[in-house]
C-alpha positions as CSV (number, residue, x, y, z in Angstrom):
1,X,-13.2,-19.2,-4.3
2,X,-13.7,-17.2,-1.0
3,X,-12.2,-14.6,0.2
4,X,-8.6,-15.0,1.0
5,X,-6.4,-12.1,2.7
6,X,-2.9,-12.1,0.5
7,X,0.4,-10.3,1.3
8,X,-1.1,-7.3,-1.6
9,X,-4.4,-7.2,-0.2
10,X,-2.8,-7.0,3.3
11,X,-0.2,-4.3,2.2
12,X,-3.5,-2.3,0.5
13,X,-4.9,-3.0,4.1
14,X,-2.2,-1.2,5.5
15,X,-1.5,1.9,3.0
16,X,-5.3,2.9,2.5
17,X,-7.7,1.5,5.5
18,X,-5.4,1.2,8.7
19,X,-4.4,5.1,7.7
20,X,-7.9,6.2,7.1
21,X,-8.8,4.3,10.4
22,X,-5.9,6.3,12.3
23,X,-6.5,9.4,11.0
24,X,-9.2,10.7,13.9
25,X,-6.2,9.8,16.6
26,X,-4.1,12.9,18.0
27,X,-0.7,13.0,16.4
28,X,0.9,12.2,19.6
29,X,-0.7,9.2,20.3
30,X,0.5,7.6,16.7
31,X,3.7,8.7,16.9
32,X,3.6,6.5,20.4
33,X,1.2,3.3,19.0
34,X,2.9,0.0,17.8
35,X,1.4,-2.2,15.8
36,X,1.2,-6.1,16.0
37,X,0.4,-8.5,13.8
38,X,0.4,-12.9,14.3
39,X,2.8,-14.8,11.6
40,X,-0.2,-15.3,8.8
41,X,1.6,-15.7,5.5
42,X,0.4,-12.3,3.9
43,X,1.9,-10.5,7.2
44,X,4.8,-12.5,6.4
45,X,5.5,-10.7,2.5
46,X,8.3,-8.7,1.9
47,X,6.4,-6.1,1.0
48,X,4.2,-5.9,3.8
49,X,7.3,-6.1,5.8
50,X,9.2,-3.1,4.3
51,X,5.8,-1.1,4.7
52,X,6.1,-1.5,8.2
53,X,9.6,-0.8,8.6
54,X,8.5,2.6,6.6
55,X,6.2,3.7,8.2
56,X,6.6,2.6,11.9
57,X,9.9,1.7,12.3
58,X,10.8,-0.5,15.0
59,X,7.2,0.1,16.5
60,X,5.6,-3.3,15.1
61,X,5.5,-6.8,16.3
62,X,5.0,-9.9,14.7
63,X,7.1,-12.3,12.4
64,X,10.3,-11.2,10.8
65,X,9.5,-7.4,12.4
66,X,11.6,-6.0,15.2
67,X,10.0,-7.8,17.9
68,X,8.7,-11.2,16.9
69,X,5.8,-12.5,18.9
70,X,5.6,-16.0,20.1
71,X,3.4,-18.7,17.5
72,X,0.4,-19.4,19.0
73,X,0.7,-17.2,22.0
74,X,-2.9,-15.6,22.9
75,X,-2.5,-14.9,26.6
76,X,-1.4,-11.2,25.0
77,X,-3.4,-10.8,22.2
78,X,-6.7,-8.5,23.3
79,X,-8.6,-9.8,20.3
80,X,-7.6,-13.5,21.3
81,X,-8.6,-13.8,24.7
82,X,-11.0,-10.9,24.7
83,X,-12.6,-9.2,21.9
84,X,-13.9,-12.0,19.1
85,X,-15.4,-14.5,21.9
86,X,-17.4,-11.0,23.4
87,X,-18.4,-9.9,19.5
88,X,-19.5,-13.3,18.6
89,X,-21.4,-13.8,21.4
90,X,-23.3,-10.4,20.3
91,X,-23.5,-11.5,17.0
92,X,-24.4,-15.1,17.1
93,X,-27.3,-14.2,20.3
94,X,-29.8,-15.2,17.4
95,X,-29.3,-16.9,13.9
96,X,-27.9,-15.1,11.3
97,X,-29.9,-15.0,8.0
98,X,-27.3,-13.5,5.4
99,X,-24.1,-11.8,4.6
100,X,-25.6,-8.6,4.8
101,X,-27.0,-9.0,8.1
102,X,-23.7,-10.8,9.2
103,X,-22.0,-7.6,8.6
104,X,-24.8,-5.3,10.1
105,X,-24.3,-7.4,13.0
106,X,-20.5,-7.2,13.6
107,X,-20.6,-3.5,12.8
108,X,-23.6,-3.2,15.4
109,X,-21.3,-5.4,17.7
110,X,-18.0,-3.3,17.6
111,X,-20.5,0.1,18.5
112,X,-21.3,-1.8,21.3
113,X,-18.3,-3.0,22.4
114,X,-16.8,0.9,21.8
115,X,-19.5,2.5,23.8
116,X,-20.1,0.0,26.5
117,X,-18.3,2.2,29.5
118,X,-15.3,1.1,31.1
119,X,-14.8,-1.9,28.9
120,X,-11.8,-0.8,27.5
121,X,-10.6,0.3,31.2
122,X,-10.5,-3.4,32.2
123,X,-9.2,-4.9,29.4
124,X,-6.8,-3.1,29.7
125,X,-6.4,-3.8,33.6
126,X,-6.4,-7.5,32.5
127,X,-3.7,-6.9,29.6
128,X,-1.3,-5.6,32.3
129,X,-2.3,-8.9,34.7
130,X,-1.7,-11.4,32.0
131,X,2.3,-9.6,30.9
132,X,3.1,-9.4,34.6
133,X,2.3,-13.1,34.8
134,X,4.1,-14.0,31.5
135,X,6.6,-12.5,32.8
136,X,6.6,-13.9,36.1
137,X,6.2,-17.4,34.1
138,X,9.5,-16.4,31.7
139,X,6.6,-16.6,28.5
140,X,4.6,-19.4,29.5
141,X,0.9,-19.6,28.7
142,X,-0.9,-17.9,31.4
143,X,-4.5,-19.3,31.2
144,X,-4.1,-21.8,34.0
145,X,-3.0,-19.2,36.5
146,X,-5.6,-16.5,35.8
């Protein structure tokens, strides 16, 4: 069977990786992050859930958390509308030959992405385009007036 992500696998995710992955940020700036996650069934497990209530309070999103975010709802979500069409289009730019060079690739991609300068910056800027138009639309899908 492939690889499937599971509510214990996700809550390992969460304990071990996403705190080693936070740990080079200034204390300041976690105490002030939130974390979101889409309504997949392993975000969905109770443990996974009480994990997040632990550790971040009411500073997540995503089904049965604090703040629920809408199903199928991309016009917010950076790695929706920006960040996996950009990497694949680095990744896929020639055939991929194996697994190994898969991952080489998307590792290769994300350096990219994190050192291409003032990437981030307008993201960002289009982050704050897209909520002020879902807002303005009272949480409509945005694509069509972007």
């Amino acid at each position: 069977l492939p690889y499937r992500l599971t509510g214990p696998r996700y809550l390992t995710f969460l304990q071990e990786v996403l705190v080693e992955l936070c740990e080079d940020l200034l204390l300041e700036i976690r105490q002030q992050m939130w974390y979101q996650h889409d309504g997949a069934p392993a975000h969905f497990s109770l443990a996974v859930r009480e994990q997040l209530h632990q550790t971040l309070g009411e500073r997540w999103i995503g089904r049965g958390g604090p703040i629920s975010w809408p199903p199928r709802s991309p016009d917010l979500t950076l790695l929706d509308f920006f960040l996996w069409g950009h990497m694949k289009n680095i990744v896929y730019e020639t055939p991929v030959e194996t697994e190994e060079d898969l991952v080489a690739r998307v590792l290769a991609a994300a350096d990219i992405i994190k050192h291409t300068p003032g990437l981030m910056g307008r993201v960002y800027d289009n982050l704050l385009c897209r909520s002020m138009l879902c807002y303005d639309h009272q949480g409509c899908h945005v694509e069509p007036h972007l």
